[in-house]
N, C-alpha and C positions, 0 to 999 in steps of 0.2 A: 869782202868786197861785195857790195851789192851787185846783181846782172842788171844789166843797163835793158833800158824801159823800151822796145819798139815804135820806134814812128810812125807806124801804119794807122792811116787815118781811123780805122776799125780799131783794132784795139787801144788806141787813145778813148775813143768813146765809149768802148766796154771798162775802161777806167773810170770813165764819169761817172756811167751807171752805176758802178758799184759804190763810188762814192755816194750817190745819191738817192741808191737803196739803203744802206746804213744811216742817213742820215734823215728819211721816210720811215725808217725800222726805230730811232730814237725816238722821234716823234712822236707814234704812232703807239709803239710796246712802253716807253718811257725807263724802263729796264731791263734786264735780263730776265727772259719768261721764265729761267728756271731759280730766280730768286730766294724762291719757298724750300729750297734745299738748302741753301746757304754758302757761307767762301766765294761768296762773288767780289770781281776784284773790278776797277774803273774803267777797265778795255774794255769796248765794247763794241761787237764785230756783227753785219747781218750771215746771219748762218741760213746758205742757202739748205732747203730740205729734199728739195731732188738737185742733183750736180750741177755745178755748173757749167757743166760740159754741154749741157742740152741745151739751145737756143731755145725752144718754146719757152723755156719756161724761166729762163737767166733772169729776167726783166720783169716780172712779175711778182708783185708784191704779195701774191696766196704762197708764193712761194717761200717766203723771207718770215723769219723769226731772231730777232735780239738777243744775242745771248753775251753772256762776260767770256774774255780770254780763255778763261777758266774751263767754265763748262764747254765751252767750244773747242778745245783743244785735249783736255785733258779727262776733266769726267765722260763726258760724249762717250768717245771711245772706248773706254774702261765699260761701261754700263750700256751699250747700244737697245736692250730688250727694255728695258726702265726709260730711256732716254724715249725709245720711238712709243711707246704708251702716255710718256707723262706730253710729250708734244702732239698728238692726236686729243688727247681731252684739251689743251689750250688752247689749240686752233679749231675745235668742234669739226661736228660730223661733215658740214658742206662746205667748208674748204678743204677735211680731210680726203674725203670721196673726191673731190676736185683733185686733189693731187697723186691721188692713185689713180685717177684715168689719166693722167697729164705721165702719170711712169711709164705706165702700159706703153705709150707714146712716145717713150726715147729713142726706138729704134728707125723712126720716122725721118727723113730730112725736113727740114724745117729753113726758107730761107728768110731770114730778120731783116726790117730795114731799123737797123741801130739809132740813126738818129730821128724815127719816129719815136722808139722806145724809148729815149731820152727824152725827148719831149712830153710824152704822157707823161712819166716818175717826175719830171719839174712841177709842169702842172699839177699833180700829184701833190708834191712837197709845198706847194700855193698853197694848198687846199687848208693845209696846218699852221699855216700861220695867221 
């Protein structure tokens, strides 16, 4: 049985965003950035790279990289020291340095207005069609 889905008008929209970071990350990567390994299969999920626990940076596309089920679930984890190398050389040095000060920065509170950051990722997702 699935857990049934929260009505709160906030995380309805942190649903949106997420759907419309992966569909910005499609767009955008057009595949799984870790492609060039191989066993990539047709799921394809945006893999946030700092938590998504952390509001600064949920909604934020330096954040987000494409990857298949695969790697996102199963290779990932098995290889973490390969994994965080081969994704630092694909996202380059100034959004990697962006996202190690964006770490440093978890323990920050941070308060979102949600549906502003839906609206930029739309905008955003305009931008590619």
């Amino acid at each position: 049985m699935l857990p049934k889905q929260s009505k709160n008008p906030t995380a309805q929209t942190k649903r949106r965003i997420q759907a419309l970071l992966r569909e910005i990350a499609i767009k955008r990567d057009k595949r799984c950035v870790l492609h060039q390994l191989g066993h990539c299969n047709d799921i394809l999920q945006a893999e946030h790279l700092n938590s998504r626990q952390y509001s600064h940076t949920y909604g934020d596309m330096r954040n987000i990289v494409l990857l298949c089920q695969y790697h996102h679930i199963f290779w990932k984890p098995q290889h973490p020291i390969e994994y965080a190398a081969l994704i630092q050389q694909i996202v380059g040095k100034q959004r990697w340095d962006w996202l190690q000060l964006a770490i440093l920065d978890n323990g920050r509170p941070h308060k979102m207005d949600w549906g502003l950051v839906e609206l930029a990722l739309i905008r955003e997702l305009k931008s590619y069609e």
